[in-house]
C-alpha positions as CSV (number, residue, x, y, z in Angstrom):
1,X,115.1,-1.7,72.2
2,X,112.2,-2.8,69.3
3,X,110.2,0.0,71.1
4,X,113.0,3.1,70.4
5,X,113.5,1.7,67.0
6,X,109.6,1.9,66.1
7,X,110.0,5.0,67.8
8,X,112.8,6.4,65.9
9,X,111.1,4.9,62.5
10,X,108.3,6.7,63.1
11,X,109.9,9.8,63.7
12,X,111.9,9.5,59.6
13,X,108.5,8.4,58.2
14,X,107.4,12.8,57.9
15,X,110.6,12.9,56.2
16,X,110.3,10.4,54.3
17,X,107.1,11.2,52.9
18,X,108.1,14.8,52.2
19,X,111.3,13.9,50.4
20,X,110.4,10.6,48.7
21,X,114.1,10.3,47.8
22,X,116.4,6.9,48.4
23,X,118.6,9.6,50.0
24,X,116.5,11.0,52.7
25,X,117.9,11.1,56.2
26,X,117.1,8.0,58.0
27,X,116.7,5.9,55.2
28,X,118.6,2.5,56.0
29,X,116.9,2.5,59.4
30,X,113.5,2.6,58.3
31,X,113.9,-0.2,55.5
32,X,116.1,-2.0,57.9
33,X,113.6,-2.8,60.2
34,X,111.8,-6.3,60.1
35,X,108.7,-6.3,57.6
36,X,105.6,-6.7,60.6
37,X,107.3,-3.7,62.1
38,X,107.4,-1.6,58.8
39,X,103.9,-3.1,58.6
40,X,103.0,-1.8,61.7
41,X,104.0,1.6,61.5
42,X,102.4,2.0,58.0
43,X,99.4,0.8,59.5
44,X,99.5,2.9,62.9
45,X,96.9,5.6,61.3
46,X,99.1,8.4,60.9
47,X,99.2,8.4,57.2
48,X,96.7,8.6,54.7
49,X,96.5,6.4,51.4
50,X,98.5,9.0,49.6
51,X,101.0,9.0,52.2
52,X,101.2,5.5,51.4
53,X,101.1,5.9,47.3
54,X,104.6,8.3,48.1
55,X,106.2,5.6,50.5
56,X,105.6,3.1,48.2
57,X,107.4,4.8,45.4
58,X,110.6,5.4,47.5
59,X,112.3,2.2,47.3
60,X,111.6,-1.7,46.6
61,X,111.9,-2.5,50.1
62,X,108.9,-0.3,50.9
63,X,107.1,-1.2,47.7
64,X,107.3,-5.1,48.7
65,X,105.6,-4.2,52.3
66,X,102.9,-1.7,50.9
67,X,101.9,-4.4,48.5
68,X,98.4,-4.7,47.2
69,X,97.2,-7.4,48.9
70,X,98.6,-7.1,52.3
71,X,97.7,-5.4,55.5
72,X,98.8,-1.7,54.8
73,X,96.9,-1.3,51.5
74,X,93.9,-3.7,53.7
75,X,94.2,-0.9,57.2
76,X,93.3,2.0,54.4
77,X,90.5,0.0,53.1
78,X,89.1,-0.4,56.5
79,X,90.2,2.5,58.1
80,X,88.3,4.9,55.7
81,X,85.4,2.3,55.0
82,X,84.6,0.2,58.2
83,X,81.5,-0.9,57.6
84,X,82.7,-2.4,54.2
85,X,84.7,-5.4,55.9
86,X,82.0,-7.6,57.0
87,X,81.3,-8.0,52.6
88,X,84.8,-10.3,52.8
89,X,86.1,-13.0,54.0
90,X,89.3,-13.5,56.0
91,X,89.9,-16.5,53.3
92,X,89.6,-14.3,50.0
93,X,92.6,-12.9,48.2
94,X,91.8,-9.1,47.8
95,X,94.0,-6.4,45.8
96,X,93.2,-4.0,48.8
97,X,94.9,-1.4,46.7
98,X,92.6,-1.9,43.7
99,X,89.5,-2.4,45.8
100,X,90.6,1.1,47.3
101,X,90.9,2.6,43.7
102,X,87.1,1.2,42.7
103,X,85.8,2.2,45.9
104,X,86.9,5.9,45.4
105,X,86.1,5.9,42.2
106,X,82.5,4.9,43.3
107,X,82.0,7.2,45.8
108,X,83.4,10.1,43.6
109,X,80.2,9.0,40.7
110,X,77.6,8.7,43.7
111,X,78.8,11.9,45.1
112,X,78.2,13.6,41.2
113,X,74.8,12.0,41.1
114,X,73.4,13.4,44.5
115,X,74.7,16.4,43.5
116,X,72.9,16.5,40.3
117,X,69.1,15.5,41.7
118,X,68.1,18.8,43.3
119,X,68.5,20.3,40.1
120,X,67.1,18.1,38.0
121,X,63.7,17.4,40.1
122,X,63.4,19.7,42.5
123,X,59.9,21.1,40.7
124,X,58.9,17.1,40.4
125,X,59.0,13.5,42.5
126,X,61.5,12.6,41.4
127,X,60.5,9.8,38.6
128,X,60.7,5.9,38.1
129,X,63.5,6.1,35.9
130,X,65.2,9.1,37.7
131,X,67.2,6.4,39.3
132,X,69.0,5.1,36.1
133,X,72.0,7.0,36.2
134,X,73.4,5.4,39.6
135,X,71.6,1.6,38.6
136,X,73.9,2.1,35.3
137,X,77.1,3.0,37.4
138,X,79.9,0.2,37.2
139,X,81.4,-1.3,39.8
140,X,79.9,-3.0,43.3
141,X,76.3,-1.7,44.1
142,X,77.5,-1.7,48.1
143,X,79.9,0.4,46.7
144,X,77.3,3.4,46.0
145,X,75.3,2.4,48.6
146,X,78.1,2.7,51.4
147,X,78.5,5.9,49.7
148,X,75.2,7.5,50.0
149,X,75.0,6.1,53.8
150,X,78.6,7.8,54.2
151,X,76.5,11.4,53.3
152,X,73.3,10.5,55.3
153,X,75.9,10.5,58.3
154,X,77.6,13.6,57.8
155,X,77.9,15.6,60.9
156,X,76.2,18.6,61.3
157,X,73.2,20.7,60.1
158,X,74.5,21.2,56.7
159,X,74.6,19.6,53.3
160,X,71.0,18.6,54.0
161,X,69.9,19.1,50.2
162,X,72.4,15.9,49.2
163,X,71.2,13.9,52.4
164,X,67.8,14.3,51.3
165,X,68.5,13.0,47.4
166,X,70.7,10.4,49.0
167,X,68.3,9.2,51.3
168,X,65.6,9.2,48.4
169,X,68.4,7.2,46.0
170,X,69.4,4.4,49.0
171,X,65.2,4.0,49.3
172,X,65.4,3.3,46.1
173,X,67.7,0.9,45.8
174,X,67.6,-1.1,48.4
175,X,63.5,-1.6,47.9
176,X,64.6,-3.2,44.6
177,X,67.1,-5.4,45.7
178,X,64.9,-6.7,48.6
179,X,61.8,-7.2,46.1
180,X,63.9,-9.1,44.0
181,X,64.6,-11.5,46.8
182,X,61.6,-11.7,48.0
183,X,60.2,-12.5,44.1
184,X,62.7,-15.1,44.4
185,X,61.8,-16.7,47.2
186,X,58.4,-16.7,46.2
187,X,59.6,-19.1,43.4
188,X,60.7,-21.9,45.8
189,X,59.0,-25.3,46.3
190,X,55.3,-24.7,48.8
191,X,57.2,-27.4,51.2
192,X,59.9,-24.4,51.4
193,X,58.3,-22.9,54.5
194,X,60.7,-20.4,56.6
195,X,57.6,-18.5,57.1
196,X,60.4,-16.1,59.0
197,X,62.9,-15.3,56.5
198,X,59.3,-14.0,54.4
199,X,58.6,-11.6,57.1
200,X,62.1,-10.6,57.3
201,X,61.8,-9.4,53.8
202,X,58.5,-7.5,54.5
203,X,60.1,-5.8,57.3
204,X,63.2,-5.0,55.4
205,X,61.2,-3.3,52.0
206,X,58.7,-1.8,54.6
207,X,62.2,-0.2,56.4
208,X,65.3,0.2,53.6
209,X,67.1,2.1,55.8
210,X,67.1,0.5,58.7
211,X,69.9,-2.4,59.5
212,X,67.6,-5.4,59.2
213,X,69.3,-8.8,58.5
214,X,67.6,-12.8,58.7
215,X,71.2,-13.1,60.5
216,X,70.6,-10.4,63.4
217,X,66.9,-11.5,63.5
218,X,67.7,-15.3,63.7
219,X,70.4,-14.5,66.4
220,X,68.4,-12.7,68.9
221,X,65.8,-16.1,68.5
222,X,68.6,-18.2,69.2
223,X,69.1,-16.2,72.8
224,X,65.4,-16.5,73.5
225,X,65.3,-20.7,72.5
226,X,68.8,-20.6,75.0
227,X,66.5,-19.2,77.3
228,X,63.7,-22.0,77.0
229,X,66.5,-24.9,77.2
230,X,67.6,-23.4,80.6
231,X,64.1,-23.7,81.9
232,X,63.2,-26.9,79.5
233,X,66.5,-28.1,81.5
234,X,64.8,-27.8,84.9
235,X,61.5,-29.3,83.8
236,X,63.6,-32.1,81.9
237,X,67.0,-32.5,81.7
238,X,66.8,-35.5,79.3
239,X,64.5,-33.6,77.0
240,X,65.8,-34.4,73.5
241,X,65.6,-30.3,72.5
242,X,68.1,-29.8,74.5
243,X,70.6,-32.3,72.3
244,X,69.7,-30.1,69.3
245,X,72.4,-28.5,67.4
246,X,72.0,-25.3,65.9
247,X,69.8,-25.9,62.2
248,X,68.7,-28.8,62.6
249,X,65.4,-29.2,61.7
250,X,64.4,-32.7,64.2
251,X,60.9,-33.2,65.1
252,X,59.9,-34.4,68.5
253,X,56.9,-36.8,68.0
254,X,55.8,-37.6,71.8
255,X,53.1,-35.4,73.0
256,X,54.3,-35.6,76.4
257,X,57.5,-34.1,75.6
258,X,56.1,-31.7,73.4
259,X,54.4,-30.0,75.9
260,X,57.4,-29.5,78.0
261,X,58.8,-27.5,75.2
262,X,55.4,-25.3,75.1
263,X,55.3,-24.6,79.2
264,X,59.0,-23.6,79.3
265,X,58.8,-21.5,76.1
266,X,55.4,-19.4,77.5
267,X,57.4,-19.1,80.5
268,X,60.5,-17.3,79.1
269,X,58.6,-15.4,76.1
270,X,55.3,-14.4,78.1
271,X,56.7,-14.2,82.6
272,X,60.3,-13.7,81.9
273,X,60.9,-11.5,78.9
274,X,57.2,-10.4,79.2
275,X,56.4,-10.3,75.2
276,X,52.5,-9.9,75.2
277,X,49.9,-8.8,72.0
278,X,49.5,-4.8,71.8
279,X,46.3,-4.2,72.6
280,X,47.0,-0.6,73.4
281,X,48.1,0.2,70.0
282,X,46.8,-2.4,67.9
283,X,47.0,-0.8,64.5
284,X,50.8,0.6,64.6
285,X,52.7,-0.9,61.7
286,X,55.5,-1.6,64.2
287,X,53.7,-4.6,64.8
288,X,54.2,-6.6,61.5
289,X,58.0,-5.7,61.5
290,X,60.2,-8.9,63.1
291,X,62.7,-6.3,63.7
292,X,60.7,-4.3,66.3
293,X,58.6,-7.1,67.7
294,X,61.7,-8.4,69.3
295,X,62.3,-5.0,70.8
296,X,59.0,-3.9,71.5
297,X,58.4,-7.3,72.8
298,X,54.9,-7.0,71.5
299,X,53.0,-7.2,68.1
300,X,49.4,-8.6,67.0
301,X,48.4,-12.3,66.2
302,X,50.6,-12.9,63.1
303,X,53.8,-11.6,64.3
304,X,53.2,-12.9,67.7
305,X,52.5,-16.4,65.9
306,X,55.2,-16.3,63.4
307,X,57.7,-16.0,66.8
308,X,56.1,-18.5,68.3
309,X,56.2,-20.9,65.5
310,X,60.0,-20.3,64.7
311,X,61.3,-21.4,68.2
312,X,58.9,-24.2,68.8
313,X,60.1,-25.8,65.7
314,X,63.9,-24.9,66.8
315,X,62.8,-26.8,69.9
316,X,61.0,-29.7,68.1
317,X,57.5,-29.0,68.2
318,X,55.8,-29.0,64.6
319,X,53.6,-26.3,65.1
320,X,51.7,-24.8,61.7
321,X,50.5,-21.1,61.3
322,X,46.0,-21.1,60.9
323,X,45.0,-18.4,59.3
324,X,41.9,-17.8,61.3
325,X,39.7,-15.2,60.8
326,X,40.6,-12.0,62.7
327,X,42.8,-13.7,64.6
328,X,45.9,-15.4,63.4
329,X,46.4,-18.9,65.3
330,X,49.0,-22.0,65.6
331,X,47.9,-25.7,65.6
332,X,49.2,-28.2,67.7
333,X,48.4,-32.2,66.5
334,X,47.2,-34.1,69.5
335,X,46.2,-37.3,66.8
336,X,48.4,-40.2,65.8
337,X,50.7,-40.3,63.4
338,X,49.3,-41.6,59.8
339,X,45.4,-41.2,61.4
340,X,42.6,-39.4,59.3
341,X,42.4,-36.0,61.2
342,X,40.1,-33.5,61.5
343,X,40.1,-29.6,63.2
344,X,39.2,-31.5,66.5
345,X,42.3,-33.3,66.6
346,X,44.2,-30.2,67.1
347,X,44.7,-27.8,69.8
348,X,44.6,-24.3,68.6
349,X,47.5,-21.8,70.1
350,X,47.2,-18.5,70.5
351,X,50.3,-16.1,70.7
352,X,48.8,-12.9,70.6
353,X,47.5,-14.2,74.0
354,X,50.6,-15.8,76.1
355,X,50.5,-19.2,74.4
356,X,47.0,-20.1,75.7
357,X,45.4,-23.5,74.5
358,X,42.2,-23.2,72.9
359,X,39.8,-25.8,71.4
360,X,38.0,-25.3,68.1
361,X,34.7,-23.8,70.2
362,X,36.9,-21.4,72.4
363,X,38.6,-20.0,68.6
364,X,34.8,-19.0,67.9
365,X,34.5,-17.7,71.0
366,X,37.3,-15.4,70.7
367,X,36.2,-13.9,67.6
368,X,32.6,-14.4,68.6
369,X,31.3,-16.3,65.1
370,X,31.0,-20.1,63.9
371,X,33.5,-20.9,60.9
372,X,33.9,-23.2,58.5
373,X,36.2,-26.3,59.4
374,X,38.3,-25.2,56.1
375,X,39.3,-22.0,58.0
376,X,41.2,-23.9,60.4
377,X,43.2,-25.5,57.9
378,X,47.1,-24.9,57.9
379,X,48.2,-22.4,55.1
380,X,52.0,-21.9,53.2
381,X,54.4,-19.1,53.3
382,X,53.0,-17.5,50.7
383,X,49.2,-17.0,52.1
384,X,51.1,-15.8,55.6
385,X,53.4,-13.2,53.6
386,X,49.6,-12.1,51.7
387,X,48.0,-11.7,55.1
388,X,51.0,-9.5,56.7
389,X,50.5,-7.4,53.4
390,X,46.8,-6.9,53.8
391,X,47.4,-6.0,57.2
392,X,49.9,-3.4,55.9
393,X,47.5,-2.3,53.3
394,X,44.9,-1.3,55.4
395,X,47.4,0.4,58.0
396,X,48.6,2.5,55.0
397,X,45.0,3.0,53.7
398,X,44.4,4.7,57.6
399,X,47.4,7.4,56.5
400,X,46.6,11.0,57.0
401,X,46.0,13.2,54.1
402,X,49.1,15.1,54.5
403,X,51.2,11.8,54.2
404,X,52.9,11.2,51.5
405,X,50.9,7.4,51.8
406,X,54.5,5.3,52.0
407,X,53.1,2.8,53.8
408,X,50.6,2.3,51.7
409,X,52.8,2.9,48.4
410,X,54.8,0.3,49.7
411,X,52.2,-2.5,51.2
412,X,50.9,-2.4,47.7
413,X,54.6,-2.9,45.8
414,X,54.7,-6.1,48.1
415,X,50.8,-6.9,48.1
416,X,51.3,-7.3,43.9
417,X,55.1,-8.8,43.8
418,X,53.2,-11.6,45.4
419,X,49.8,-11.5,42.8
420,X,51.0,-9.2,39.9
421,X,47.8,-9.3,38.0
422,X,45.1,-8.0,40.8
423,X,43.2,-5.8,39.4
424,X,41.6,-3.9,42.4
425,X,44.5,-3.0,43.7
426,X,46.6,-2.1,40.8
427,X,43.7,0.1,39.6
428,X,44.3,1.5,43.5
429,X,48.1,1.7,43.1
430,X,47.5,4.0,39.6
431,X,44.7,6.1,41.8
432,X,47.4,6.4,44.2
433,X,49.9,7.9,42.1
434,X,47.8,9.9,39.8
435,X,46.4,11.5,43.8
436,X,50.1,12.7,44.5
437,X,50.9,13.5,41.2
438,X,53.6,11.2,40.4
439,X,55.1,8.8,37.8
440,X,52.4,9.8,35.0
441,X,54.0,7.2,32.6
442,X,53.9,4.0,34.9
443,X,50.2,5.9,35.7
444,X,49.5,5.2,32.1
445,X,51.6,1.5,32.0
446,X,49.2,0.0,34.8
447,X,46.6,1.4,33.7
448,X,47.1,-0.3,29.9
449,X,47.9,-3.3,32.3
450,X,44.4,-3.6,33.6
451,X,42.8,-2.8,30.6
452,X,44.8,-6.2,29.3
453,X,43.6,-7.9,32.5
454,X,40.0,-6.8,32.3
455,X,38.5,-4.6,29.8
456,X,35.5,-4.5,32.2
457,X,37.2,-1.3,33.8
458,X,36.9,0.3,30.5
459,X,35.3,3.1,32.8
460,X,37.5,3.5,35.7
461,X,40.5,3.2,33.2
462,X,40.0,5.3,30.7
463,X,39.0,8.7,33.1
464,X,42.6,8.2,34.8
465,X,44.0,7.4,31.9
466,X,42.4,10.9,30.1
467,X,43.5,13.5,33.2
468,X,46.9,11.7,33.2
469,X,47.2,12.8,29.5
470,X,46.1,16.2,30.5
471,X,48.3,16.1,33.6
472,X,51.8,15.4,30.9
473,X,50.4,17.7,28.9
474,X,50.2,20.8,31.3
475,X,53.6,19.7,32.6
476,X,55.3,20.4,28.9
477,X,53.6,23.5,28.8
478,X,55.0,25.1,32.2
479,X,57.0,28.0,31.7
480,X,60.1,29.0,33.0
481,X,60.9,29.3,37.3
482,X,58.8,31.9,38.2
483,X,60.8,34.6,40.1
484,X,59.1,36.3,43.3
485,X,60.8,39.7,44.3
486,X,60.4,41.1,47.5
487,X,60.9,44.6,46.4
488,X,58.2,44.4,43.5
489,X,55.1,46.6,44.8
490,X,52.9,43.8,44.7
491,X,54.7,41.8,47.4
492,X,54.8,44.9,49.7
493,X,52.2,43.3,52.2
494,X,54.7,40.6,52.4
495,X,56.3,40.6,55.9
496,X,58.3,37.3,56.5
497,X,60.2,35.1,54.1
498,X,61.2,31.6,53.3
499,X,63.7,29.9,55.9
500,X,62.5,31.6,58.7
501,X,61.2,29.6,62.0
502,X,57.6,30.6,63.1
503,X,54.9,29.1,65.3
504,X,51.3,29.1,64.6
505,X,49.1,31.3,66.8
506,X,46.3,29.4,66.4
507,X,47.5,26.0,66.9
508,X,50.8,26.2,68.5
509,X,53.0,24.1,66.1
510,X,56.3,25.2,64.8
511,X,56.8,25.7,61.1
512,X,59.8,26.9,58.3
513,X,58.7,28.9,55.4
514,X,59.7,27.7,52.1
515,X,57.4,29.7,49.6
516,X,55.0,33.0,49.7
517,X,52.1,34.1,47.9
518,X,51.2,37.6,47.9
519,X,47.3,36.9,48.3
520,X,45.7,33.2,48.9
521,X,46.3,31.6,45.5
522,X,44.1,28.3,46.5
523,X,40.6,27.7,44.9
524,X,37.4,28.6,46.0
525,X,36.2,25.5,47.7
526,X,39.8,25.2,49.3
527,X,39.2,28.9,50.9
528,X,35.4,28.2,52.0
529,X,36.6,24.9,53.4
530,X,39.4,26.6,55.5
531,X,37.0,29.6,56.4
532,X,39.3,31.9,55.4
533,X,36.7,34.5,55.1
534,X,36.6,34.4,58.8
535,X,39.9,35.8,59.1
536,X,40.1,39.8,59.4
537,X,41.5,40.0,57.1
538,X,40.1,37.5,54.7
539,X,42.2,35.9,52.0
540,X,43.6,39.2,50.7
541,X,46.6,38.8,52.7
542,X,50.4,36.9,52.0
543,X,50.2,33.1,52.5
544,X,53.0,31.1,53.3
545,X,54.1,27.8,52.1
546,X,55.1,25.8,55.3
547,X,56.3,22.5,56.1
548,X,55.2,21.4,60.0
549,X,57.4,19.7,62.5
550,X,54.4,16.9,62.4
551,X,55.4,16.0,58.7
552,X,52.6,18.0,57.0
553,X,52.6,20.9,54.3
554,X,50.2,23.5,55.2
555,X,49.7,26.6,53.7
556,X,49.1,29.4,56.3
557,X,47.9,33.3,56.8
558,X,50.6,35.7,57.0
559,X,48.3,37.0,60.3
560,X,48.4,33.3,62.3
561,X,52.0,33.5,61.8
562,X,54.4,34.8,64.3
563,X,58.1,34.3,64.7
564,X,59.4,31.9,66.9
565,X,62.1,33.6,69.6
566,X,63.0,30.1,70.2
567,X,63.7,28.7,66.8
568,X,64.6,24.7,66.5
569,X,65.1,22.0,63.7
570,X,62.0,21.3,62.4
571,X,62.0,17.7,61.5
572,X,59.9,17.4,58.3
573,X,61.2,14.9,56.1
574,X,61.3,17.4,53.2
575,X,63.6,20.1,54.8
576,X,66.4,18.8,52.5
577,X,64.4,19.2,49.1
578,X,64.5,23.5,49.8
579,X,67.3,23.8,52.4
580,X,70.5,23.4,52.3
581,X,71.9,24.1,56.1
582,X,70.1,24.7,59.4
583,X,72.0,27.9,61.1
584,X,70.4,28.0,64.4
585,X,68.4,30.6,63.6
586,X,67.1,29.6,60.6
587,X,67.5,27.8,57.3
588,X,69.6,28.8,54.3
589,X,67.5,27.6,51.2
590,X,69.5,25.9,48.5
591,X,70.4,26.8,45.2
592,X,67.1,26.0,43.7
593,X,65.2,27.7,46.1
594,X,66.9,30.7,46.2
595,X,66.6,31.1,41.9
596,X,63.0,31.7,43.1
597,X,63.4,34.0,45.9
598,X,66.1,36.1,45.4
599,X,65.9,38.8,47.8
600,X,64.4,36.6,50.7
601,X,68.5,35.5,52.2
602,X,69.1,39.1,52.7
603,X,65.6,39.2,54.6
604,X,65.9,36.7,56.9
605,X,69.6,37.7,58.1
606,X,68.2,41.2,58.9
607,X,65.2,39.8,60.4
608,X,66.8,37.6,62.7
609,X,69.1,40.1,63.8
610,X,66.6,42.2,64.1
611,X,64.8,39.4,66.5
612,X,67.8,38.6,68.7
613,X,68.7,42.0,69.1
614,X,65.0,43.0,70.3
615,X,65.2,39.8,72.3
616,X,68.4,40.8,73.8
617,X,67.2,44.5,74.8
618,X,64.5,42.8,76.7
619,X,66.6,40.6,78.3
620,X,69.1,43.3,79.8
621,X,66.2,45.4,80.7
């Protein structure tokens, strides 16, 4: 009987909705019904938040059960924002109908803002204090953030000019709410040592858009020490580990019972889940990143070690992070408690190589040199965090040319949140930027920086310092879009155009066009270096702007170019800056792009008729 009258409710609430009047047909049945069932058919999914602004308004009855902070208002709050919910807390008192309002209204100003980018900077990186509008924007900053994730997962091969500026803004932002927290916990006592949650915040700035949480990491460590009591179990099932409770931080002081710990734990992390040290692909950033050593199940010395550490101390065992030359270690106290020890009362682990137990000559041995006995000292969070970095820094140092060096951009951000006032490397980081041609003003503010620091670099400084200058200078002095018609006579030679999909004859990789030059417009020593003049036909011939499913920008001969029958995606991370929609065939270039090339939309439609219809002929033939 409740089931027909849910039924029949259901069936008034179109009616209802259209009619909005106290008189509608069906009326006193609807508002008759008990308040969870109203609830629940309000909340069935049917209707949408103005749906429920129009019930609402029909009668008191209705207002009382679509009230602010109760489940309807709450189900359209979820509904359309899911991944929202896990910000409250099932205790809190919410106006769900207010939070729905500020969370519209957010998403309506993020949406303005993307929108805005590719006109403003689609000529430029886009600069330091590009970002201001959205960092000025009232109301939550997961708010805009949920927003610009919302356009990053829009289905389909279009709008990929706003996922591009949306994915470039959520960088942004997230990088400087992570290095604020990791400034911050820089500031904590040196006895503050969760040497993890520091490499959770590498791997987070090194990774913004990824889902990376202390929380998530910490959890799938918990499974692995639940993993090591089960076997610790076996070995001793009055071990004291196992009487732990989650956070505590007890210490077991009996070496006996210590080692227990260590057996079972190289048994589950080393023969059971079978984490070893990459030696395969030693220098892969994936490494350093907690997030992907724990599903990789591999990683070098440091990562290994900072793993090891975290569950051995779960478990008990005081282990401390050595930061050995070449090779990270852990020590293990074997002395007494209150003695005078030295580096031979310790046994030395290593976790890069499945736990083994090394004395202080078999650490020399592994890296093949004698050390001081101050090298095999214990060292803080801090000189752990500055070793991860370095690390970092000289992966992002190995980047190819073509990169845009984000590794390396970003090992540096972290390398001098941690020692603001090295000059080496913040007279590399204005090198850097002054090498892609980017942020000319913080160019010149780290350059005045180090000239504060040490006026030594007078040199160094003040030749960046005078092509930067020139650099600004040439930048207010550009003219107006230049404008490239196909039918000008000039550009007669010129056979494809931009968005089409072509494969290089040479070397085989698939490309897009976004840009044309009528003859080779590059230097001199950029055409002797290519050997151009090898070519038949030299560099008096189109060249084509392309971008390379491998990530790179080349710039290519219009006769090593051929169409490619079987066009694809080409996944170059700066599609979205010229594009605006992938077809199939080939890309449609966005508004800014086309302001430059005109004529080239009607082009490629021809063309690529022209293609599958010569493709089809041979096909029936």
């Amino acid at each position: 009987m409740a089931v027909a009258a849910v039924d029949s409710a259901m069936e008034v609430v179109p009616a209802l909705v259209e009619e909005a009047a106290p008189e509608a047909a069906g009326l006193s049945c609807l508002v008759n019904l008990p308040g969870e069932v109203l609830e629940y058919i309000l909340c069935s999914g049917s209707l949408t938040a103005g749906d429920i602004g129009r019930v609402s308004s029909t009668c008191r009855r209705l207002r009382e059960v679509c009230q602010s902070s109760g489940k309807v208002w709450k189900e359209q709050f979820r509904v359309r924002w899911p991944s929202l919910m896990k910000h409250y807390s099932p205790t809190d008192y919410v106006n769900w109908l207010e939070e729905y309002k500020v969370r519209q209204k957010a998403g309506l100003e993020a949406r303005k803002i993307v929108a805005s980018f590719s006109k403003r900077f689609f000529s430029e990186h886009v600069p330091c204090n590009g970002f201001s509008d959205i960092e000025n924007l009232e109301g939550p900053e997961i708010f805009f953030e949920d927003e610009l994730v919302c356009i990053l997962n829009m289905e389909g091969r279009k709008a990929l000019t706003w996922k591009y500026y949306a994915k470039k803004i959520l960088y942004y932002l997230r990088q400087q709410k992570i290095l604020n927290n990791l400034k911050a916990f820089l500031q904590q006592p040196d006895d503050y040592e969760s040497y993890l949650e520091g490499a959770v915040y590498i791997d987070q700035y090194c990774n913004p858009l990824s889902d990376i949480s202390l929380k998530d990491i910490q959890a799938q460590i918990d499974s692995i020490v639940e993993l090591v009591c089960k076997t610790l179990r076996g070995i001793n099932s009055r071990h004291p580990s196992l009487a732990f409770k989650a956070g505590e931080s007890s210490m077991i002081m009996e070496i006996e019972l210590q080692s227990q710990v260590l057996d079972a734990m190289n048994y589950v992390l080393y023969d059971q889940l079978k984490f070893k040290g990459n030696r395969m692909d030693y220098y892969n950033a994936l490494n350093l990143y907690m997030h992907q050593v724990l599903i990789r199940r591999t990683g070098i010395p440091i990562s290994m070690s900072l793993l090891y550490l975290t569950i051995a101390r779960q478990l008990g065992v005081p282990l401390e992070p050595v930061n050995f030359p070449s090779h990270f270690l852990l020590r293990w106290c074997q002395g007494a408690e209150g003695a005078t020890l030295d580096i031979f009362d310790y046994i030395y682990i290593d976790a890069f190589g499945k736990g083994k137990q090394l004395t202080v000559k078999e650490c020399e041995y592994l890296i093949g040199q004698h050390v001081t006995a101050a090298l095999y000292g214990v060292v803080n969070v801090k000189k752990v965090l500055q070793r991860m970095v370095g690390n970092l820094l000289s992966l992002g140092k190995r980047e190819g040319i073509d990169q845009s060096y984000q590794l390396l951009r970003d090992s540096l951000d972290l390398y001098l949140a941690m020692y603001p006032d090295q000059v080496q490397l913040l007279l590399l980081q204005a090198r850097l930027y002054f090498h892609l041609g980017i942020w000319p003003e913080k160019v010149l503010d780290i350059l005045q920086h180090i000239q504060t620091l040490d006026p030594g670099q007078h040199g160094a400084v003040g030749y960046l310092v005078q092509h930067t200058l020139e650099h600004i200078e040439r930048k207010k002095e550009e003219v107006g879009v230049e404008v490239k018609l196909r039918s000008d006579e000039k550009h007669r030679d010129v056979c494809y155009s931009i968005g089409l999909i072509m494969k290089h004859k040479r070397y085989g990789y698939n490309c897009v066009i976004y840009g044309w030059d009528p003859t080779c417009m590059m230097g001199h020593e950029w055409i002797r270096n290519m050997n151009v003049h090898s070519l038949p036909h030299g560099h008096h011939q189109p060249f084509y702007n392309v971008l390379v499913e491998d990530g790179s920008c080349r710039y290519a001969a219009q006769e090593n170019l051929e169409y490619n029958v079987e066009p694809q995606e080409i996944s170059h991370p700066d599609v979205g800056r010229y594009f605006s929609e992938f077809t199939g065939t080939h890309y449609i270039p966005n508004a800014e792009l086309e302001i430059r090339y005109p004529e080239d939309l009607e082009f490629v439609y021809e063309t690529v008729q022209n293609i599958y219809s010569a493709k089809k002929e041979n096909i029936d033939e």
